[in-house]
C-alpha positions as CSV (number, residue, x, y, z in Angstrom):
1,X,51.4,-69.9,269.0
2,X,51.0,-70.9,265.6
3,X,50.6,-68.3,262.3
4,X,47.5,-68.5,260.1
5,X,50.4,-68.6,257.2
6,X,53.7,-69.6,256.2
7,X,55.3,-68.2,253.4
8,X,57.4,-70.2,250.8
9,X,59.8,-67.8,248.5
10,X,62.7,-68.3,247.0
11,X,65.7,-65.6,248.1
12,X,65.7,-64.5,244.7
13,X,62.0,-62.7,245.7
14,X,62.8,-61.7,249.5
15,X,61.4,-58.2,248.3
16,X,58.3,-59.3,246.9
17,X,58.0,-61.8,249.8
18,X,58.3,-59.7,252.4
19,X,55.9,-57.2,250.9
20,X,53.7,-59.3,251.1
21,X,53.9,-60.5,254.4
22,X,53.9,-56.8,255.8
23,X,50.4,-56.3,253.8
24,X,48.7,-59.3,254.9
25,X,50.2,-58.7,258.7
26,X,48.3,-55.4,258.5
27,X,45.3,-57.1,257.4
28,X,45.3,-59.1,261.0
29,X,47.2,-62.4,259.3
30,X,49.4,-63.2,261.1
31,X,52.8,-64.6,259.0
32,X,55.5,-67.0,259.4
33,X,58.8,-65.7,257.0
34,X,62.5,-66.7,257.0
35,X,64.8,-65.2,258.4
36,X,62.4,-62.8,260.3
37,X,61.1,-65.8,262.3
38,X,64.1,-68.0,262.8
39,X,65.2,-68.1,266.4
40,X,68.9,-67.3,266.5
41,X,71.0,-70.4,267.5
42,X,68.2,-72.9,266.1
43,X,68.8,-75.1,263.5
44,X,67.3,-74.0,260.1
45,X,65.8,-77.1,258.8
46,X,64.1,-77.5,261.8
47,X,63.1,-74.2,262.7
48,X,61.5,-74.6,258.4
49,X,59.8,-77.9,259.5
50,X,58.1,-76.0,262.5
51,X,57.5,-73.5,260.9
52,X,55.0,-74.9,258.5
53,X,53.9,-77.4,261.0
54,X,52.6,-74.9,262.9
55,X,50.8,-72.5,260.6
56,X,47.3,-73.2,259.1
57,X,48.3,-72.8,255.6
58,X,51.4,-72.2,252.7
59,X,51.6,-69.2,250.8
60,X,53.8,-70.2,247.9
61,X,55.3,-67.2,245.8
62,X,55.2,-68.6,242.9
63,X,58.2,-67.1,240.1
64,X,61.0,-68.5,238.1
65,X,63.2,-68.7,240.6
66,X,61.2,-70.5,243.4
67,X,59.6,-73.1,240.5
68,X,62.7,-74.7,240.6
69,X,64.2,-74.4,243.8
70,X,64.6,-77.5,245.8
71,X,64.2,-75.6,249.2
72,X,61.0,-74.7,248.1
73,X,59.2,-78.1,246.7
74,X,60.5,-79.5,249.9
75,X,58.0,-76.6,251.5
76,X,55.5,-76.9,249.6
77,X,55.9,-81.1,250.0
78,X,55.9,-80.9,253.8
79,X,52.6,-78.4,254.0
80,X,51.2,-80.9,251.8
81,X,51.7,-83.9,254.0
82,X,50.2,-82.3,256.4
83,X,47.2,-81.3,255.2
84,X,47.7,-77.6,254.7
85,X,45.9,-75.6,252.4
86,X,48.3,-74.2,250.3
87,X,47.4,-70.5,248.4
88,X,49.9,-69.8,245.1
89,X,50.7,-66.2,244.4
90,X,52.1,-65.9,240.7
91,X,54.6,-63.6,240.6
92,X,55.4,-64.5,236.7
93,X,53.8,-65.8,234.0
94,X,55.0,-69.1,234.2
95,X,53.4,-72.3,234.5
96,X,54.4,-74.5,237.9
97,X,57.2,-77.0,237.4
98,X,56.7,-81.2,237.5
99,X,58.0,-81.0,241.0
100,X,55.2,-78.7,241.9
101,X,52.6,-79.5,239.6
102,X,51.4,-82.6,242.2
103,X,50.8,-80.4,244.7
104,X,49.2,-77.0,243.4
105,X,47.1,-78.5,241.1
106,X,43.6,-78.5,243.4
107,X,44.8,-75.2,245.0
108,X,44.0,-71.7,245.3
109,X,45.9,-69.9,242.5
110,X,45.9,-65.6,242.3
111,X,47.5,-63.5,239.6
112,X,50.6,-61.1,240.9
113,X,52.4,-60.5,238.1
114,X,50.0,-58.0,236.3
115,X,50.2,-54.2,238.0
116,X,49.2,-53.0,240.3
117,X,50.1,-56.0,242.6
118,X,48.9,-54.0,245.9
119,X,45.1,-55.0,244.5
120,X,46.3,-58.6,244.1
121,X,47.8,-58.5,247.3
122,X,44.0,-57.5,248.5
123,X,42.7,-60.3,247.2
124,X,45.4,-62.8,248.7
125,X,44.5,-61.0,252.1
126,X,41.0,-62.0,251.2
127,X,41.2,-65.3,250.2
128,X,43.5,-66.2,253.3
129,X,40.4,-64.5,255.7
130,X,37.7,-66.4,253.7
131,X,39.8,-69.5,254.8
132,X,39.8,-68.6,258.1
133,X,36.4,-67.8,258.5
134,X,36.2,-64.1,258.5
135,X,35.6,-63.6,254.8
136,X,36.2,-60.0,253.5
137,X,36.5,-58.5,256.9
138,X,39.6,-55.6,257.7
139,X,41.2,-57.1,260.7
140,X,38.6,-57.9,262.6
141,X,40.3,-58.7,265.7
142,X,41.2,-55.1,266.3
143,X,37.0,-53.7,265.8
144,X,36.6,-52.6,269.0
145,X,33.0,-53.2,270.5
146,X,31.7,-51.2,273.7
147,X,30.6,-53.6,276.3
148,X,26.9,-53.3,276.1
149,X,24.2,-52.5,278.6
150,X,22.1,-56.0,277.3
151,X,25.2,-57.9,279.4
152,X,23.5,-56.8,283.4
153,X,20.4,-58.8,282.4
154,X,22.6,-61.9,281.5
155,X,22.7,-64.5,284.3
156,X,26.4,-64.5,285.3
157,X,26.2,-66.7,288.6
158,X,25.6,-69.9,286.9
159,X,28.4,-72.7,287.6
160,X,29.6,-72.8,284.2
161,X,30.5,-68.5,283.7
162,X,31.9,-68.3,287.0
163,X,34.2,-71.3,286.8
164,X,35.4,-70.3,283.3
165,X,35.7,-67.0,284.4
166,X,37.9,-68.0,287.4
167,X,39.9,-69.9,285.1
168,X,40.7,-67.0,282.9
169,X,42.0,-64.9,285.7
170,X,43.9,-67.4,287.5
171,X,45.9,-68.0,284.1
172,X,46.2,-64.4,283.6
173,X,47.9,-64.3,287.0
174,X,50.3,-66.9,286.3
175,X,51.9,-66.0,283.2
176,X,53.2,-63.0,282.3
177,X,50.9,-61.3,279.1
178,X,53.3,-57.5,279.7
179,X,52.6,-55.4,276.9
180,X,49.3,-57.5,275.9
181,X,45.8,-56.1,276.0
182,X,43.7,-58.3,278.2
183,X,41.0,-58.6,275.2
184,X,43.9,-60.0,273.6
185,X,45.1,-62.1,276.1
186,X,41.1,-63.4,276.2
187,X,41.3,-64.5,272.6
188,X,44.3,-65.7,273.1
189,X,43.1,-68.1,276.3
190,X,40.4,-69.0,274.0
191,X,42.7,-70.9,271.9
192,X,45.0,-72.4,274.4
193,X,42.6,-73.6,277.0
194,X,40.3,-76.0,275.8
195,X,38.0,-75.3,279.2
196,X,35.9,-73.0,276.6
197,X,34.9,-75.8,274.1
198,X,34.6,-78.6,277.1
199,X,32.3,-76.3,278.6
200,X,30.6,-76.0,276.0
201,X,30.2,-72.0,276.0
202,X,28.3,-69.9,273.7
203,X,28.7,-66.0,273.2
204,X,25.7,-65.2,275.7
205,X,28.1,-67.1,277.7
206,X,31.1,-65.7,276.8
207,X,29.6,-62.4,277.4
208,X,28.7,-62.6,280.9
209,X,32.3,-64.6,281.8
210,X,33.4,-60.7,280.1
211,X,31.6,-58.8,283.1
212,X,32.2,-61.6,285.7
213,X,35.9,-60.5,284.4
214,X,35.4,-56.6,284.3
215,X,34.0,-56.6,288.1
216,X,37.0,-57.9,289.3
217,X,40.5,-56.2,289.0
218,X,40.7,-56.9,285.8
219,X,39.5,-54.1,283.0
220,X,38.4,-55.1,279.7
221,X,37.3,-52.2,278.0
222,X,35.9,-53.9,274.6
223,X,34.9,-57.7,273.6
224,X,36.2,-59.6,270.6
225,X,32.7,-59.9,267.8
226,X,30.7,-62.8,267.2
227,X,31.8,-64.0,264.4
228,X,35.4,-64.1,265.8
229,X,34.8,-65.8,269.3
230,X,33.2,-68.5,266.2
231,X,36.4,-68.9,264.4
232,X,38.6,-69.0,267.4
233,X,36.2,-71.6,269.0
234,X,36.4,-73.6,266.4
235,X,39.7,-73.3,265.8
236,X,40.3,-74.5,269.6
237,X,37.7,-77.7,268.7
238,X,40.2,-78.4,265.8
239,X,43.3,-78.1,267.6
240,X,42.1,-80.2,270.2
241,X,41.4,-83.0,268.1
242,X,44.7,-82.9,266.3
243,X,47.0,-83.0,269.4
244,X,44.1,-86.0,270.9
């Protein structure tokens, strides 16, 4: 599955680069990084191109070293190409070079190079949620919500719960999620099967598929919020049309 960011840095800033990637990761962003994420045996260039192909945006640590390395414009070039928003984290007080300058100029720019950085690193984390939809929310995928007692006097026999439902346990069955919670395997079937969005499901819906699923041998203890069962919907929608 794809990261919500991949993260442009010169190896002359691994440090700072992969500071920030452990503070937005705790921040429920999920990051792609070189080498960390580089498949032993694959070739680099491609596993790069991939990379950024498959996240939603560019994080460019922006610093001396990285305004003029080649590696870097040919990142920042690619996510570009394709579409992705790109976020600039200045690192020093420079200005971006010509090779840049093309592509950052209508972007999201933050300030890192004045102390303390942590804070600026908040606000990265920030912007990066507003993009995805969840706006100044702390990790909102792991805010655990009691199934409620409103969910019996939902109608969960209709066609449409029932068949979704079945469709979420029979993929459960037949791929290995070891070591995943179920609520997380649920979010994640949310984005890999489109069932949800031809179906057309909303999250009264969704709700009563969640006790269709808890009444059989399958325990889901808490539900993902409304406002996340949003994004990841419409993430699915936009997937969908990108791969049509």
């Amino acid at each position: 599955m794809g990261k919500d960011v991949f993260i442009s840095y010169s190896k002359q800033d691994i440090s700072t680069a992969t500071m920030v990637c452990s503070k937005l990761e705790t921040r429920g962003i999920t990051c792609w990084i070189a080498p960390r994420d580089i498949t032993p045996g694959v070739d680099f260039d491609e596993a790069i191109l991939d990379g950024i192909d498959d996240s939603n945006s560019l994080l460019l640590i922006l610093s001396s070293a990285s305004n003029t390395s080649r590696f870097v414009q040919s990142e920042v070039n690619r996510a570009f190409s394709k579409g992705k928003s790109i976020f600039t984290f200045l690192i020093d007080d420079i200005l971006p070079s010509r090779q840049l300058e093309l592509y950052l100029a209508r972007q999201q720019w933050l300030d890192g190079f004045s102390p303390p950085i942590e804070q600026k690193i908040d606000r990265l984390a920030n912007a990066v949620l507003s993009l995805m939809g969840l706006a100044d929310t702390n990790n909102i995928f792991n805010q655990q919500q009691p199934l409620n007692n409103s969910i019996s006097s939902l109608k969960v026999s209709s066609e449409k719960t029932q068949s979704v439902a079945k469709r979420f346990i029979d993929w459960l069955n037949r791929y290995d999620h070891h070591g995943e919670s179920t609520t997380e395997s649920f979010k994640t079937f949310i984005i890999a099967d489109k069932c949800l969005v031809e179906y057309g499901v909303n999250y009264k819906e969704y709700l009563a598929i969640a006790e269709i699923i808890k009444k059989s041998d399958i325990k889901i203890d808490w539900i993902i919020p409304e406002e996340t069962f949003t994004f990841l919907i419409a993430e699915s929608k936009r997937n969908i049309e990108k791969y049509r």
